[in-house]
C-alpha positions as CSV (number, residue, x, y, z in Angstrom):
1,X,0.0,0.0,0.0
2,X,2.8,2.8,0.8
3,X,4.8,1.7,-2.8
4,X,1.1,2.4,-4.4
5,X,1.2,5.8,-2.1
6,X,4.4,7.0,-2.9
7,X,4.1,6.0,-6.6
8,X,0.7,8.8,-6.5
9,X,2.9,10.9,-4.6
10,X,5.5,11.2,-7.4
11,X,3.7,11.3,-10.2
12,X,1.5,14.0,-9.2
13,X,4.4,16.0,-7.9
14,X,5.9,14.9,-11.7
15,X,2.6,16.2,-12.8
16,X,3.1,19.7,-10.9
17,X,6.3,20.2,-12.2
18,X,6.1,19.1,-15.9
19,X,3.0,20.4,-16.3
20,X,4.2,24.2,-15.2
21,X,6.9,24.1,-17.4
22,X,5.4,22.9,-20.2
23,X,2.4,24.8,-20.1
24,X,4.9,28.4,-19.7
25,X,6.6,27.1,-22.9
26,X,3.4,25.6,-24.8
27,X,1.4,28.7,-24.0
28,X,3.7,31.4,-24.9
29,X,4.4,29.6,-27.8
30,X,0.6,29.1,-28.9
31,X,-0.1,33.0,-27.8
32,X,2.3,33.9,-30.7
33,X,0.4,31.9,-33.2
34,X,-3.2,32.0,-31.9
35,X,-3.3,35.4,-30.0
36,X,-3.3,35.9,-26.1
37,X,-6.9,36.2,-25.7
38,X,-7.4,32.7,-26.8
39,X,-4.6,31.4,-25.3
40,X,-5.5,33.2,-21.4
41,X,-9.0,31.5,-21.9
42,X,-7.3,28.1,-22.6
43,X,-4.9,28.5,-19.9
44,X,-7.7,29.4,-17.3
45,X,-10.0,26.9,-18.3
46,X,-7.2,24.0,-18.4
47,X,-4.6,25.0,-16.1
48,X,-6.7,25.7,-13.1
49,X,-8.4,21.7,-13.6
50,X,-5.2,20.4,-14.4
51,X,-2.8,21.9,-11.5
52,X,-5.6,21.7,-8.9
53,X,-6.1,18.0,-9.4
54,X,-2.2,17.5,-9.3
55,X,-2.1,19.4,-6.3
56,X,-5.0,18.3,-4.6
57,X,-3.5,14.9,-5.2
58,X,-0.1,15.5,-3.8
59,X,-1.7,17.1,-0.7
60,X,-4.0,13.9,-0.6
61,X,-1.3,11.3,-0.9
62,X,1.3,13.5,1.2
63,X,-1.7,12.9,4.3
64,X,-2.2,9.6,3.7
65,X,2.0,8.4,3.7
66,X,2.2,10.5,7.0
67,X,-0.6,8.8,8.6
68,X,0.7,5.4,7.5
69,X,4.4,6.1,8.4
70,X,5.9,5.1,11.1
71,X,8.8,6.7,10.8
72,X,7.6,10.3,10.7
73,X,4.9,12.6,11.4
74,X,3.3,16.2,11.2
75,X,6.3,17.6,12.9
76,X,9.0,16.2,10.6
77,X,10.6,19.0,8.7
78,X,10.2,17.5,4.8
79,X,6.1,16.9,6.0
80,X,6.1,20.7,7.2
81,X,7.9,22.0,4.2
82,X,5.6,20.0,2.1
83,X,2.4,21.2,3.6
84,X,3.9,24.6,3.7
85,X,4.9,24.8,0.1
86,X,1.0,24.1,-0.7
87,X,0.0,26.8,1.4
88,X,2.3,29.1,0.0
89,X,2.0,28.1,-3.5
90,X,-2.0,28.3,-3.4
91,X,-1.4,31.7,-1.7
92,X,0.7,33.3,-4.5
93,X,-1.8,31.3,-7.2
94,X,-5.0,32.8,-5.3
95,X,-3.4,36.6,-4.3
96,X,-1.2,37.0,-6.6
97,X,-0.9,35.1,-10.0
98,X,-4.3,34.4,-10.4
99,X,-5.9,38.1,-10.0
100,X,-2.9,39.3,-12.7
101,X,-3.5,36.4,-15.0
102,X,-7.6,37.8,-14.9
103,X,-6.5,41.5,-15.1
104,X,-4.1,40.6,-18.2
105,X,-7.4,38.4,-19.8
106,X,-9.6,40.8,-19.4
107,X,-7.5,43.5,-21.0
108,X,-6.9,41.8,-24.4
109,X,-11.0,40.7,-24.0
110,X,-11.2,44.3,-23.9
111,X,-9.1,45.4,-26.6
112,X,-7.8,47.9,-23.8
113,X,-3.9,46.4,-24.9
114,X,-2.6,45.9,-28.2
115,X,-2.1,42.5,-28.9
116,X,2.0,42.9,-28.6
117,X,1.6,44.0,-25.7
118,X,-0.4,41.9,-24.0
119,X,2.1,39.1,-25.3
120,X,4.9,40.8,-23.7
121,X,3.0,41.5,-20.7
122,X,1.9,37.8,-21.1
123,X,6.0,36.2,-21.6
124,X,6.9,38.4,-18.6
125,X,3.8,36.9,-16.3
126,X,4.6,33.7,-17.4
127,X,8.1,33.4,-16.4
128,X,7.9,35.0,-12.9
129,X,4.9,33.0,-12.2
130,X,6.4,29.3,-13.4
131,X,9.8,30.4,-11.5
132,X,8.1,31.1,-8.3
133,X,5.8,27.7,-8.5
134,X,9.0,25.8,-9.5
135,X,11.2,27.2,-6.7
136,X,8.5,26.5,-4.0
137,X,8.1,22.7,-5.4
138,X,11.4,21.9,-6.2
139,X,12.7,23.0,-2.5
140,X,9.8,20.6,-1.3
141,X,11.0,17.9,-3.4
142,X,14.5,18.1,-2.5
143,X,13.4,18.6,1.0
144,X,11.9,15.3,0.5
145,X,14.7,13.6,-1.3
146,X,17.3,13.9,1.6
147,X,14.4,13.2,4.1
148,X,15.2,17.0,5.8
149,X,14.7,16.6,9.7
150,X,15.3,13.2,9.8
C-alpha cells in the first residue's frame, strides 16, 4: 500500500512540475500563433483543472503516507515544508498570479492592450509566475529527497 502511495505521490508531484513548465513554454508559444486572448482563456480553463487535481492529489497522498508512516509525522521538517509549500503556492496562485492572470485576460478581452503587448505582458507573467511555482516545489521535493529533519 505505501509503494502504491508514494508511486501517486510522485507522479502528481511529476505532474506539478512538468505540467508548469510545459504549459509556460506551450502557452507562450501558442499565444504567438493564436493570439493571447485565446490562449488566457485556454490557460484558465485547463490549467486551473489540471494543476488543482495535481495538487489536490499530492496534498491527498502527502496525508495519507504520514498517517501510515511510522517513521515520521506532522512535525517532521520534509512533511512541514511539504504542507507549507502548498500553502504558500495556493497563496501566491490565489493573491497573486491568479488576480494578474484575470487583469491581463480581461484587457486583451477588452481590446484595452494591443495584442504585442499583451504578449509581452503575457512572456513576462509567465516566467515569474512558473519560477516562483517551480522554486516552491522543487525546494519541497529536494526537501523530500534527503528526508530534511530526519
Amino acid at each position: 500500500m505505501r509503494g502504491i502511495l508514494v508511486t501517486i505521490h510522485v507522479l502528481a508531484a511529476a505532474a506539478w512540475i512538468g505540467g508548469g513548465l510545459f504549459s509556460s513554454v506551450s502557452l507562450i508559444s501558442l499565444a504567438k500563433s493564436l493570439g493571447v486572448k485565446t490562449v488566457l482563456s485556454l490557460d484558465q480553463a485547463v490549467g486551473n483543472r489540471f494543476f488543482g487535481a495535481a495538487v489536490g492529489t499530492v496534498a491527498l497522498s502527502g496525508v495519507a503516507l504520514v498517517l501510515t508512516s511510522d517513521s515520521y509525522g506532522w512535525g517532521t521538517t520534509f512533511v512541514l515544508v511539504g504542507l507549507a509549500v502548498i500553502v504558500l503556492d495556493g497563496a501566491l496562485e490565489g493573491a497573486v498570479f491568479g488576480p494578474r492572470l484575470k487583469k491581463l485576460a480581461a484587457a486583451a478581452e477588452s481590446g484595452s492592450t494591443s495584442e504585442v503587448d499583451a504578449l509581452d505582458e503575457f512572456r513576462r507573467f509567465s516566467l515569474v509566475s512558473t519560477v516562483a511555482h517551480l522554486a516552491l516545489v522543487v525546494f519541497a521535493l529536494w526537501s523530500m529527497v534527503v528526508r530534511l529533519g530526519l
